[in-house]
C-alpha positions in Angstrom: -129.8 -92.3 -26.3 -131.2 -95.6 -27.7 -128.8 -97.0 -24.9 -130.0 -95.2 -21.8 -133.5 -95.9 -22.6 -132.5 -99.4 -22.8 -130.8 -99.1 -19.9 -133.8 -97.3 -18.0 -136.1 -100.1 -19.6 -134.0 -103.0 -17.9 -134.1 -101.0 -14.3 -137.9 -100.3 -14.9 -138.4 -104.2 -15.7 -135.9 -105.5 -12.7 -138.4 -102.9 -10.3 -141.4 -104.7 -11.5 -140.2 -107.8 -10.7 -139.5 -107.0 -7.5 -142.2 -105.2 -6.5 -144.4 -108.4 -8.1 -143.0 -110.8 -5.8 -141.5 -108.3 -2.9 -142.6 -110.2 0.4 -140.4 -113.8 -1.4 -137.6 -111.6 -2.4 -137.5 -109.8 1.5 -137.5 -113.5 2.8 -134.3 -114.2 0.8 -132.5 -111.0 1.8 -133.2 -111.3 5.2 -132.4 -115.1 5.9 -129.7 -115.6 3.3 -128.2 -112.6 2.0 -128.4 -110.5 5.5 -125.0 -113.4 6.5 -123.2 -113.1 3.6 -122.7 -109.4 3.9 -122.5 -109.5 7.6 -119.2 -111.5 6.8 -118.1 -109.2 4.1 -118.9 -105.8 5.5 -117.6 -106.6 9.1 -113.7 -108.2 7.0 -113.9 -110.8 9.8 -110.7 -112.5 7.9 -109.4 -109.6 6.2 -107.8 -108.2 9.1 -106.0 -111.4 10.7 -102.5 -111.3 10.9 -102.2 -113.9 8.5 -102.9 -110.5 5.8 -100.5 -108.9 7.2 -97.8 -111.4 6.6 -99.0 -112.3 3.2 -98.6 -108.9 2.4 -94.9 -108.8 3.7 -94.5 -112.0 1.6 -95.3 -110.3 -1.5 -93.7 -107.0 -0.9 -90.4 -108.9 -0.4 -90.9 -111.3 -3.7 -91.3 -107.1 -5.2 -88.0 -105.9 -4.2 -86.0 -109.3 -5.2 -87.6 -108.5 -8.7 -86.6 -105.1 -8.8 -90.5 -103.3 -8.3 -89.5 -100.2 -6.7 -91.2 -99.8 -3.1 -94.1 -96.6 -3.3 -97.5 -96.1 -1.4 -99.5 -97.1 -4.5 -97.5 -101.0 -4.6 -98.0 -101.4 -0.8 -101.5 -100.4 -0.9 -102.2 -102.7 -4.0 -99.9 -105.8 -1.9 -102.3 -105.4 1.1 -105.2 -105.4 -0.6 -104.6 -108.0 -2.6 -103.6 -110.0 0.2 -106.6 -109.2 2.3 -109.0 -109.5 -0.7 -107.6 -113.2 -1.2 -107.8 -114.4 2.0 -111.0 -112.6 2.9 -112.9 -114.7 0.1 -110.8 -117.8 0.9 -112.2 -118.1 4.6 -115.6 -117.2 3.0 -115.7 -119.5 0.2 -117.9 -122.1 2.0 -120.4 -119.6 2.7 -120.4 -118.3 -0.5 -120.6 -121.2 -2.4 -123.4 -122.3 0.3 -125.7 -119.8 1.4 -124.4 -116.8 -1.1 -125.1 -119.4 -4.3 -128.8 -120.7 -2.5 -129.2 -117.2 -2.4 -128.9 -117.1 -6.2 -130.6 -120.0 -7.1 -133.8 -119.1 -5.5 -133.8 -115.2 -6.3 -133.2 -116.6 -10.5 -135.9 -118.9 -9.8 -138.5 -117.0 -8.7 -137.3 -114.2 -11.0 -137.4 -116.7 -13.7 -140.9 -117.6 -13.0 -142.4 -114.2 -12.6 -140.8 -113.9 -16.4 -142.8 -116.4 -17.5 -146.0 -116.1 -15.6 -145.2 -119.6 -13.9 -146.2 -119.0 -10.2 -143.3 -120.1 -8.1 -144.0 -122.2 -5.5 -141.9 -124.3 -2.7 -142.5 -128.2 -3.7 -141.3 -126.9 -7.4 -138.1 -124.8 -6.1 -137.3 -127.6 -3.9 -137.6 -130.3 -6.7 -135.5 -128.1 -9.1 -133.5 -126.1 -6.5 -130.7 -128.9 -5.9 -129.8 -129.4 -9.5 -130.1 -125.2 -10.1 -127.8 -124.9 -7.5 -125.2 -127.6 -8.8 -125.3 -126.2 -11.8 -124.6 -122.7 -10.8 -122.0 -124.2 -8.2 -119.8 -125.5 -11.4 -120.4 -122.2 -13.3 -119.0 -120.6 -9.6 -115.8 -122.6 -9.3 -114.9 -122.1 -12.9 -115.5 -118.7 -12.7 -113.1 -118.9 -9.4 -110.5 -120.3 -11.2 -110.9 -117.7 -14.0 -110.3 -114.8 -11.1 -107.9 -116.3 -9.6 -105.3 -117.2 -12.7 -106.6 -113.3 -13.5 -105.1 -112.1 -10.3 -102.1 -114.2 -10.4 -101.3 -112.9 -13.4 -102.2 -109.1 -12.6 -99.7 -109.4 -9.6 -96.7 -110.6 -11.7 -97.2 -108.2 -14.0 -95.3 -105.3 -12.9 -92.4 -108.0 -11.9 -92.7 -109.1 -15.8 -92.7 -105.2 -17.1 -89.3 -104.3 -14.3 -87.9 -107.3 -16.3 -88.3 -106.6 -19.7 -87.8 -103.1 -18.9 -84.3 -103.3 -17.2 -83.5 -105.8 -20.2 -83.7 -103.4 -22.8 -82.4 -100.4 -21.3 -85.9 -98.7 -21.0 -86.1 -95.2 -18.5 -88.3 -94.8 -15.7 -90.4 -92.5 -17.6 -90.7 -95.4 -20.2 -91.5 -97.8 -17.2 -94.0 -95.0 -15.4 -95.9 -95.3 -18.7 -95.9 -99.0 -19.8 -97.1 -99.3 -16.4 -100.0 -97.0 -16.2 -100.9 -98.6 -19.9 -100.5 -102.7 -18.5 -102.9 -101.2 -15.3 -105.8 -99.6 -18.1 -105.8 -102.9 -19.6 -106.1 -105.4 -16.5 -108.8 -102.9 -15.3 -110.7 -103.1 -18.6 -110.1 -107.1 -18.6 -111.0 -107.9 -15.1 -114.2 -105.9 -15.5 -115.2 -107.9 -18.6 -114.3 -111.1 -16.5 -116.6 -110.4 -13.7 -119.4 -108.9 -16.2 -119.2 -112.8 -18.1 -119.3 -114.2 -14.6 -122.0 -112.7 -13.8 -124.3 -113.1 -16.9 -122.9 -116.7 -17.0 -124.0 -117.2 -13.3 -127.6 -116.8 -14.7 -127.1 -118.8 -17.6 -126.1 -121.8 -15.4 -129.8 -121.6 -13.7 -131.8 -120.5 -16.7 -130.4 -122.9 -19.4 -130.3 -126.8 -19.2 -127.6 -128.7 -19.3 -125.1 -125.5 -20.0 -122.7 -126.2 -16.5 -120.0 -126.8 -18.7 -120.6 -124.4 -21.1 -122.0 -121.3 -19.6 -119.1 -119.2 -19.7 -118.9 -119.5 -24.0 -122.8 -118.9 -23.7 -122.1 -115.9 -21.6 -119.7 -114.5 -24.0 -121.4 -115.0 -27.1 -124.6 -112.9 -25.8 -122.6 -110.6 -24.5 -121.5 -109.7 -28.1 -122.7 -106.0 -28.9 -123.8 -105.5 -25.5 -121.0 -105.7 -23.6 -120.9 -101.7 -23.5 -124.3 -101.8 -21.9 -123.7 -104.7 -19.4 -120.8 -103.0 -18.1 -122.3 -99.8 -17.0 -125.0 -102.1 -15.5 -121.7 -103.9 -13.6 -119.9 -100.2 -12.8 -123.6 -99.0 -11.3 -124.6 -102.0 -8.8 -121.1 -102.7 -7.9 -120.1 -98.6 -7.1 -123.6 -98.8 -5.2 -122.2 -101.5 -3.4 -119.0 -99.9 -2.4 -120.8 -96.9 -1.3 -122.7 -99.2 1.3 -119.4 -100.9 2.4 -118.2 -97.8 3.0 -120.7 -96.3 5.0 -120.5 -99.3 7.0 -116.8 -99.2 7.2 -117.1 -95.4 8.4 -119.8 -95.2 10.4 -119.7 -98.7 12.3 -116.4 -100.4 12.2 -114.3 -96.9 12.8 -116.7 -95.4 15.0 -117.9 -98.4 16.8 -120.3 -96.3 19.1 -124.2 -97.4 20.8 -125.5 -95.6 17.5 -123.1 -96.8 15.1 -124.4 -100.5 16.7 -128.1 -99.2 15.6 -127.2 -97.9 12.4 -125.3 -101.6 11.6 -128.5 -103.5 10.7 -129.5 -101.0 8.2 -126.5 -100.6 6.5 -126.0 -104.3 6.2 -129.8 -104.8 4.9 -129.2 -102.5 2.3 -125.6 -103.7 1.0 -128.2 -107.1 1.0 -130.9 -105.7 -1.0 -128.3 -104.0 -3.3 -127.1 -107.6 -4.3 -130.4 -109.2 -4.3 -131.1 -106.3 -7.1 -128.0 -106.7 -8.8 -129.3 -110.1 -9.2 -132.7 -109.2 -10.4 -130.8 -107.1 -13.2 -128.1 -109.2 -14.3 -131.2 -111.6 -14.9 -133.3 -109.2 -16.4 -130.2 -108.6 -18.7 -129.9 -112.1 -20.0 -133.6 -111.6 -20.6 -133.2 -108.6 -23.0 -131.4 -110.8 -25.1 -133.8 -113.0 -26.5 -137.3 -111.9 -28.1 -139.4 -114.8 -26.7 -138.2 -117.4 -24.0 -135.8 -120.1 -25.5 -136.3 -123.9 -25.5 -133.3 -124.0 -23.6 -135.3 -122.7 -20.8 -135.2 -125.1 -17.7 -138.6 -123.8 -16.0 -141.4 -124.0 -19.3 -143.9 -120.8 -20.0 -147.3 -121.6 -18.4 -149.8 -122.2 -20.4 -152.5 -119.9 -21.1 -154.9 -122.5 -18.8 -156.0 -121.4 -15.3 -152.7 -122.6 -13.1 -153.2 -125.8 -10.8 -154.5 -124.4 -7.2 -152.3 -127.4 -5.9 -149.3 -125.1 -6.3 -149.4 -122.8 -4.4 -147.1 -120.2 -3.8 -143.9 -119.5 -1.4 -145.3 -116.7 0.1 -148.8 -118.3 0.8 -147.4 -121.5 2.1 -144.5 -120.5 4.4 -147.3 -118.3 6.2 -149.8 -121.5 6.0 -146.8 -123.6 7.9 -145.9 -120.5 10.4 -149.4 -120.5 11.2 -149.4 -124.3 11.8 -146.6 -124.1 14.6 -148.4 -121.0 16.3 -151.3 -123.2 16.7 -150.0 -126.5 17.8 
């Protein structure tokens, strides 16, 4: 019980932080998330022919290993092949626009957190080296996933191997292998759940680029139980999306699926801007008070300068500029 309420507290907390600065957040999921899941709902690179050979690669490195053929391998080889190519097209968006995306939504989060208004001259002072930060955390956290994978696709070749030299049965091998796949799941999920609470680390803390993944760990310790239900939640929410889009758009691909596009794609957005908003809100939960590590310091309890103003205020003071030259 003491961790649902916990849980409940940390989606209460990640709705009020929205809701304080909703038109900012909007602005983000419109003009920077909205592309990044355009690309990944609509598997512009997933479905080149260059998959499909990929995947004929790897099923014929399978039989010279021995890995018997069955629907299950050939759906994992495809996948696996589309999956890696898909987000090896899209890496310079998402290290671009998906990572601004991240920088400003911690940011502003951040702030709200600490009663520091956020405004545009401080996000674009800090911004570049928030973003470099969080763009080293990103590629080591790449290479993490991708020795991961590696390794999760040569298993079964590995397990065939051992299991043909010791005499082992299929039954035997029908087990170890169900076993091997319980694990990898459980791993891989704990890989991405440190990814992600490093992520915010990289923008919160100072000078923790090289180090945010041991950070990440070491306040994950007795909550890991709870940040993985957070992970399972936002990321089934996000497959239900993908889904939706997948079956109502890129299958039926009618004048109303062509209407219904937009929203689905808006909401698979505003599902990652949130999953932001909690995987921050999560980091937050682990400290009584704001640390000195901090990179953005608590405002003081003094009236805050009227020079800075806030991102909401002066994006409509510039729109209105242009309208009236």
């Amino acid at each position: 019980m003491a961790m649902a309420m916990t849980l409940l507290e940390i989606v209460r907390e990640s709705t009020a932080l929205l809701c304080k600065d909703l038109p900012i957040f909007m602005f983000i999921t419109l003009t920077l998330i909205f592309p990044v899941s355009c690309i990944t709902l609509s598997q512009v690179f997933s479905e080149s022919p260059l998959a499909g050979s990929l995947s004929l690669h790897l099923h014929k490195i399978a039989e010279a290993g021995g890995l018997l053929q069955s629907p299950i391998n050939q759906a994992l080889f495809t996948y696996s092949s589309q999956a890696l190519l898909s987000h090896a097209f899209s890496f310079p968006v998402f290290i671009t626009v998906w990572l601004l995306a991240k920088t400003a939504t911690l940011y502003i989060a951040h702030c709200s957190d600490i009663d520091r208004q956020p405004s545009l001259l401080g996000f674009l002072s800090k911004g570049p080296r928030l973003w470099s930060r969080l763009a080293v955390t990103y590629l080591y956290t790449c290479v993490l996933v991708l020795g991961f994978t590696s390794f999760a696709m040569a298993s079964p070749l590995i397990l065939v191997g051992v299991t043909q030299s010791v005499g082992g049965s299929r039954s035997v091998l029908a087990l170890i292998a169900a076993l091997l796949a319980m694990v990898l799941s459980i791993g891989f999920a704990h890989l991405l759940m440190t990814s992600e609470v490093a992520h915010v680390v990289s923008v919160v803390e100072k000078k923790c680029a090289g180090r945010a993944l041991l950070r990440a760990l070491n306040l994950l310790q007795g909550r890991a139980q709870l940040a993985l239900i957070l992970l399972v939640v936002s990321e089934l929410a996000a497959f239900m999306a993908d889904g939706a889009f997948q079956k109502r758009v890129m299958a039926a691909q009618t004048a109303t699926s062509l209407l219904e596009a937009p929203f689905l794609i808006f909401f698979h957005s505003f599902i990652r801007l949130f999953q932001i908003i909690v995987n921050f809100v999560f980091y937050r939960s682990c400290f009584e008070e704001p640390s000195a590590e901090y990179e953005i310091p608590p405002s003081p309890d003094a009236p805050f300068p009227l020079q800075q103003i806030s991102v909401a205020v002066e994006i409509m003071d510039q729109c209105s500029k242009i309208y009236t030259v």
